[in-house]
ROKE-396160 format. One record per residue (C-alpha): residue in one letter; x, y, z. Coordinates in steps of 0.001 Angstrom, whole numbers, plus 500000, padded with zeros to 6 digits. Layout:
N
AXYZ...
***
This chain:
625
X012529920026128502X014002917444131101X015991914841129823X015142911374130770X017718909609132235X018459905267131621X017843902308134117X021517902203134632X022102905902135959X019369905515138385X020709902208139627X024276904171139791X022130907271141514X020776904998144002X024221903272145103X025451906572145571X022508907626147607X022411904713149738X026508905318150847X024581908891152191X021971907847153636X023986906155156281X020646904910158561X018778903519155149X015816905679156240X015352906814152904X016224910254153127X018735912480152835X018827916213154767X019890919148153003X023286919175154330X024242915909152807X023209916818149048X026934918007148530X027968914400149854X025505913046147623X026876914636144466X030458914243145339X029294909915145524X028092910155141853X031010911973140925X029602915497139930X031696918565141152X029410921238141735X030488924282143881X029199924931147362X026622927945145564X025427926055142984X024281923188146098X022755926022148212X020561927212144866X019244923682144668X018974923687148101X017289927094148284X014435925914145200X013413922609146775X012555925143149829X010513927529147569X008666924655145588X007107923472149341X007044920029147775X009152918825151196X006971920996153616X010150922098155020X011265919239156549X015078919469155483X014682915857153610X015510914822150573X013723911369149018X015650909152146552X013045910480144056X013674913818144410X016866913653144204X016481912172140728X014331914613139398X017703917147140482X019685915100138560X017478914940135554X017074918990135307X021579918610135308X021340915873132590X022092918307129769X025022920277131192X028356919069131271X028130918596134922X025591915345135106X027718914140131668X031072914074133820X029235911692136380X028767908912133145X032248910122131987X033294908888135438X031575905631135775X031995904375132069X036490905491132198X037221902803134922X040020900286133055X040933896992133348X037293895851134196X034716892750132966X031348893956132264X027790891762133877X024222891979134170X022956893308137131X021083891502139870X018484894117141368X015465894802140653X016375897975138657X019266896392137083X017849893105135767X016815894303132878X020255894805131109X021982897675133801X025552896692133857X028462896898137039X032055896332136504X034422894664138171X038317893681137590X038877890006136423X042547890478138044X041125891260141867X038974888108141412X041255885804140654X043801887176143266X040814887224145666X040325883405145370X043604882312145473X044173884298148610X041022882598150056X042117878847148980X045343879365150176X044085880742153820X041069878510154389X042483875217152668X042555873624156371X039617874738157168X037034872060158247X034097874122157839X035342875504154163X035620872023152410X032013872243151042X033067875170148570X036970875110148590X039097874939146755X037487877363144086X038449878213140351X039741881623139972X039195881491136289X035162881089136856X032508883264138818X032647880494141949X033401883352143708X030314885410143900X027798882103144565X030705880817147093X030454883431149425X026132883110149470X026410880852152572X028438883652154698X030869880813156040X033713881667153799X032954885617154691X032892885089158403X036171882894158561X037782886231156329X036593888379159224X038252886471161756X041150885846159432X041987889392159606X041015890376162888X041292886790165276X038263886732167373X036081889225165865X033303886566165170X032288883931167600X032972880693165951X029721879125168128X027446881726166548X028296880760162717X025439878364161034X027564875869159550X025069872512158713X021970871988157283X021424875269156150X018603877051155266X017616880412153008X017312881829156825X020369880312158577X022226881687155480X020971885254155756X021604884943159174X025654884274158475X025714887133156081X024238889085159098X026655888232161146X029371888997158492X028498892634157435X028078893982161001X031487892191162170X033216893751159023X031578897086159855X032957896453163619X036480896373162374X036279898970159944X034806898350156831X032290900464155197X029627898469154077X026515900986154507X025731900298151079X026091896458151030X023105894339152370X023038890153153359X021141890017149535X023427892054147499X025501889098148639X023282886343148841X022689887426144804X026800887624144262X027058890933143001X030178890955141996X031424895036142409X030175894801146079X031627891632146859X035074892168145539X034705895546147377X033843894165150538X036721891569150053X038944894104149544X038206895778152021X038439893094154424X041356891552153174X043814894832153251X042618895408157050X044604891749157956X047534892721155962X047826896165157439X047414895334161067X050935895000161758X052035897289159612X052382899570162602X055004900866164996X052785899838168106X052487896298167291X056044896147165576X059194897877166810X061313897072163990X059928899522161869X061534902504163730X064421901122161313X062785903177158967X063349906584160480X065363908887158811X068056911510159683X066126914687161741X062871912026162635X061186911381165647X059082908066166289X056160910965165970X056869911426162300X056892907741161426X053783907227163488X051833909598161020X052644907425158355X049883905650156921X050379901497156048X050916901529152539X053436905119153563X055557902911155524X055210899684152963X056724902279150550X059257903401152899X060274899689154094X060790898889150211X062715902150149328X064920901164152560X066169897845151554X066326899565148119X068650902084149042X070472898831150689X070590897190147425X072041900262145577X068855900323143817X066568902868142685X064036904284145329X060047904116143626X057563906193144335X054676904138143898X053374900530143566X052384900891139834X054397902358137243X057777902410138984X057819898610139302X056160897764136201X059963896180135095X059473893983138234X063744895255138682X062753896496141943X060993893518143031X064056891366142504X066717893514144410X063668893506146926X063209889895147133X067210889759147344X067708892301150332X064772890185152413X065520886526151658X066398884543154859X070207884178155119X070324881645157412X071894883804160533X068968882742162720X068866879148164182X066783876540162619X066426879183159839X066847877748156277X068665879976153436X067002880590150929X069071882547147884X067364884342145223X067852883727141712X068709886786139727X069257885388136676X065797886884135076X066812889936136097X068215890657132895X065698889491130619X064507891273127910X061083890786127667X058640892274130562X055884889742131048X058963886843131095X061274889377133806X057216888992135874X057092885485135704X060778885120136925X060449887352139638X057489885805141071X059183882549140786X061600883719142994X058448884916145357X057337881658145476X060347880141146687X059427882660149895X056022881446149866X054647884955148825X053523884340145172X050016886171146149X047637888585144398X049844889190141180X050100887556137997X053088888629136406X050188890899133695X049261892506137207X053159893570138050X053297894652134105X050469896419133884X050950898426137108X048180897462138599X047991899214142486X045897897641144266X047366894271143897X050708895317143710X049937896683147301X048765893796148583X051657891816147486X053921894242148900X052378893893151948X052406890473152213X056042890181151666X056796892630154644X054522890436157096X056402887406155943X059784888851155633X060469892254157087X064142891536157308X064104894449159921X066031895305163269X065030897028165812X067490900192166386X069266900623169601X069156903989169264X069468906360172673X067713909160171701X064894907234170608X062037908464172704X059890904558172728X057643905840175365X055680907130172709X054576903735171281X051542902944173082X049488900615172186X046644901924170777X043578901141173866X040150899291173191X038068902584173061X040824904546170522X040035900869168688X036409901076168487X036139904910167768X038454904803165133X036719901497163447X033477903200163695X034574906332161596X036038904093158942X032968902091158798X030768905522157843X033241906116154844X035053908921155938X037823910351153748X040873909910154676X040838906893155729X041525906846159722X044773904708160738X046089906713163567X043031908165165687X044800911494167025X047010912622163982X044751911278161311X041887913894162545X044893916641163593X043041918717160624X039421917888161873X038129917364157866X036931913770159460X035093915000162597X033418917908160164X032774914690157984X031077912961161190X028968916132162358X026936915935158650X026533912268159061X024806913148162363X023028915788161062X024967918790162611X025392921189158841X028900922075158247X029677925443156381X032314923777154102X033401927520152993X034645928241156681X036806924748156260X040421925477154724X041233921988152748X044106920328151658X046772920558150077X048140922982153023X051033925242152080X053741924533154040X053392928067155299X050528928628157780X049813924733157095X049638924345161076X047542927296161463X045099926199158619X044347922713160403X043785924898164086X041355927159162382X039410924318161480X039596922610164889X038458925853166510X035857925356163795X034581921853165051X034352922895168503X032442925952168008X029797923585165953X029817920875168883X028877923360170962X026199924627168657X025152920688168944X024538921634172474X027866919062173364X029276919296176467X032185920261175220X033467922628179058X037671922919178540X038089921755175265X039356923932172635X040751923879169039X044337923259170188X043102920376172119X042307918269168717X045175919719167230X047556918431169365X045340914988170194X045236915833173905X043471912269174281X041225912744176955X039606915226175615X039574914519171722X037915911149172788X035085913308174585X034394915157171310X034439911720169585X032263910183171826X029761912961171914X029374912250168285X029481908623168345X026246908952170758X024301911569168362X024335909214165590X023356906255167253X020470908267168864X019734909533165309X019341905911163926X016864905191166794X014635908902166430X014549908326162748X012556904524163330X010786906355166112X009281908954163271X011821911978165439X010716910664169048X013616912064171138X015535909383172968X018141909329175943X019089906866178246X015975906734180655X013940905474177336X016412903044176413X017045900953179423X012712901417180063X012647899623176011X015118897039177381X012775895867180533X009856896357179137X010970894397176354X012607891306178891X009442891439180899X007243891074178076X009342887838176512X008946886543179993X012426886891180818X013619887257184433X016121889654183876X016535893575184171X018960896745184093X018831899366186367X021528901649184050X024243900941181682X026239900888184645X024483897907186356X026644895349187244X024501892613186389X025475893300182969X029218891846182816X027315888469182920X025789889564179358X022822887817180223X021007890667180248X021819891546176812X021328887167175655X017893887430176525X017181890792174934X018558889547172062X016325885907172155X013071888314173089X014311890317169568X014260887325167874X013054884166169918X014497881239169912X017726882321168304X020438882048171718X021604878836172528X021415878755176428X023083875476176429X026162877452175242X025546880128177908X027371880149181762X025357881183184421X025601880764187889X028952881698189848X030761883057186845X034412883486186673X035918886205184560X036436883712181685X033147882348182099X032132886255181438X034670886833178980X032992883466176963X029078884715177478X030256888360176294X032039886895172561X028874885228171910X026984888275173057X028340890153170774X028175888187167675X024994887308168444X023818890802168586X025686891433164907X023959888218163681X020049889368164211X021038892138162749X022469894940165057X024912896770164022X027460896429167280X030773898191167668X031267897449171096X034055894601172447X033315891389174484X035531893421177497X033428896318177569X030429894141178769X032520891917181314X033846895128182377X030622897393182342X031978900497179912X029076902790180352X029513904681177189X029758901021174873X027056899455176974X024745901801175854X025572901347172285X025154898196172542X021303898403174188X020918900963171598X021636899413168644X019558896107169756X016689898358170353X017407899556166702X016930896322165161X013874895531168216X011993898462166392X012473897115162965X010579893738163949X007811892874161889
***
């Protein structure tokens, strides 16, 4: 007898389905089910997926077409329900701590289905916001909000707020001209929220599973993730040796600037903490939860990074120790963070949050101290090689953001070392339907023996499948990835990049193949057809660094919706490019299309981004109703 299973598991089901089925098509193939159960938290071994695998097959319910439909995938889940295996996955959701219980908003959900989400990240949330956008002009209409309310979640409906985050963290990402800021409608508002979840994607964020309604609604697990996620990209950004010398201050005895490069943000945050530690006489931690629970660290931290005064026009500011030896641990909080305050860093913690351990926000304070006061010196140190800090280059940018946007695990800071192992380009070749044997793939941890050989074998691994893929993949080899030979890793990464955006545009073409010739015919058959007067010859036309080209696509997608008074034409100069390109590109996001491309790649014509860029407008050209 199948068990039936509640409103609230199939609402969880279909979260975790829709974070799979990366082009919202609907489907899943075959080689994603082991994604799919790893999302809802059910560990089943690689046999037990192929026997699934292997009965849908014999059943003929799919007439072989290697797809999986939310439904069936249900009806899997409901012949698990009984074994322990399906009752880890409620285990799993219903053992989270810390959170606030609330109805659900979706149709599946409104009828008593209920999400979590932590009280604490709210209220740091909006305080972070207040404090950032207090001067903002086109934030007075909903700021300052209470953090002790849900203002939040119906605060964010408008997608100002959201928008001015994204640009918070990454300047420029959003072109200010292209936000709908008075007299706003149901459409103008959808239209900002747009504009916000395919910028956020753009620098990173994985929001496949977050739409412009689960927003508009105020959800509030999605829009404290999306927050989050946000949010911890503008603290990290100069967390990194490229963009801030200093930190080679952290290398220790036997290190290159190679090691420390490999170090992930919140690595080096722990590192740059445990140094001025070490300074202090002080005990090192090992994370940002229970070690500083006694908020003892945080004081001799606070201590070490205080201005001193040395520099001119800088004030002193000396910290208080006194409440260092207090007795009681909420009290010890409260002092410390007084103490923070005087440094203007009294963010995301509540002394409960700095008791209780909690990670997350204990992070982000951490990590807002450091880009206040990093209290670091660059070395003059002979032997270090600082050649090796280059900064990272606009198409290294844009790969690497793209991969993070699909949700691949790890996380990618550092393009070439952070795929040295090639788990994330396996990751990438099942999200573009290329089937990874997962049994061939060795996994961490690596022993330190053979560790190096472990992460070539799987390199070897990735090339043999692009070539399967029918990549052109002439000269590049295993060692290649492994030891980021640039040039050619970025050919790999490209090569993928491509399949999945042709993917996206065969799966709303019901499998029609599509290359390059069909695009750019779309495009002027498309412009001709909305009357407009111009054309592309190729992605390599230069009539394209005007972006006019892709402006009028964009107002024959969706008429009416470019400005031309806010558009150069004529003789253009390369600003006058530069300007037409920004609100190009936001534009683009704001209808809807999903652009990873820069502002720079248009002006300057980058092939390779120009046709994403056609591509993904022709993607959201084919949705049109």
């Amino acid at each position: 007898m199948v068990t039936k299973i509640s409103k609230e598991e199939v609402e969880e089901l279909r979260e975790a389905f829709g974070r799979v089925d990366l082009d919202g098509n609907g489907f899943i193939c075959n080689d994603e089910l082991h994604d799919l159960f790893k999302e809802t938290n059910v560990s089943l071994p690689g046999y037990k997926v192929r026997e699934i695998i292997q009965k849908l097959m014999q059943e003929g319910d799919r007439n072989n077409d290697n797809k999986i439909s939310f439904d069936e995938f249900v009806l899997i889940f409901q012949d698990l329900k009984s074994s322990e295996i399906a009752k880890s996955f409620r285990k799993a959701i219903n053992k989270k701590e810390g959170i606030l219980a609330f109805g659900g908003t979706s149709e599946l959900s409104s009828e008593g289905t209920q999400h979590s989400f932590s009280e604490e990240e709210r209220f740091a949330f909006v305080n972070w916001i207040n404090t950032a956008l207090e001067k903002d002009p086109d934030c007075k209409h909903v700021l300052p909000m209470d953090p002790t309310t849900d203002a939040l979640f119906t605060t964010l409906g408008d997608g100002i707020v959201l928008c001015k985050m994204v640009n918070l963290s990454v300047p420029d990402t959003i072109d200010e001209r292209t936000i709908n800021k008075k007299k706003l409608t149901p459409f103008t508002k959808q239209e900002n929220l747009n504009l916000a979840l395919n910028s956020a994607s753009a620098i990173g964020c994985h929001v496949v599973n977050i739409g412009a309604q689960d927003l508009r609604d105020g959800r509030p697990h999605l829009v404290l993730g999306l927050l989050w996620q946000i949010i911890k990209i503008g603290l990290f950004a100069d967390i990194e040796l490229s963009r801030n010398e200093a930190l080679a201050a952290l290398l220790r005895e036997g290190e290159t600037l190679e090691d420390l490069m490999k170090l992930s943000p919140e690595e080096l945050l722990l590192r740059w903490v445990n140094f001025h530690l070490e300074n202090a006489g002080w005990n090192k931690i090992n994370n940002f939860s229970s070690d500083i629970k006694d908020s003892k660290a945080y004081f001799h931290l606070l201590n070490q990074i205080s201005p001193k005064g040395t520099e001119e026009d800088e004030p002193r500011i000396d910290i208080n120790m006194a409440g260092f030896s207090e007795k009681d641990d909420l009290k010890r909080a409260e002092s410390m963070l007084q103490q923070a305050d005087r440094l203007g860093c009294r963010q995301f913690v509540t002394p409960t949050d700095v008791v209780s351990g909690n990670p997350k926000l204990n992070l982000a304070f951490v990590a807002n101290l450091f880009n206040k006061y990093p209290a670091l010196t660059k070395p003059e140190n002979e032997d270090i090689d600082w050649g090796l800090l280059e900064d990272e280059t606009r198409e290294e940018r844009t790969f690497r953001n793209w991969m993070n946007s699909l949700g691949v695990n790890p996380h990618v800071n550092h393009l070439y070392s952070d795929i040295q192992d090639a788990l994330v380009i396996l990751q990438l070749y099942e999200k573009t339907r290329v089937p990874v044997d997962w049994n061939k793939v060795n996994k961490p941890p690596y022993t330190k023996i053979g560790s190096n050989m472990k992460k070539l074998e799987n390199c070897s691994y990735a090339v043999d499948l692009g070539k399967e893929a029918k990549f052109s993949l002439v000269g590049i080899g295993g060692l290649d990835l492994y030891d980021g030979n640039s040039t050619l890793t970025l050919a790999l990464v490209w090569q993928l990049m491509r399949r999945y955006t042709l993917k996206v545009l065969e799966d709303l073409g019901d499998g029609q193949k599509v290359n390059d010739a069909i695009i750019v015919r779309w495009v002027n058959e498309t412009l001709s057809e909305a009357g407009k007067q111009t054309k592309i010859t190729s992605f390599k036309d230069k009539e394209i660094s005007s972006s006019l080209p892709v402006l009028d696509l964009i107002d024959a997608i969706q008429p009416g919706s470019v400005g031309y008074e806010l558009v150069k034409t004529g003789s253009l100069s390369e600003d006058d490019k530069l300007e037409n390109a920004k609100y190009a590109v936001s534009m683009a996001r704001k209808i809807g299309a999903r652009v990873y491309a820069l502002p720079d790649d248009l002006v300057e014509v980058k092939p390779k981004m120009v046709m994403t860029v056609f591509a993904c407008l022709m993607g959201r050209g084919m949705k049109r109703v």
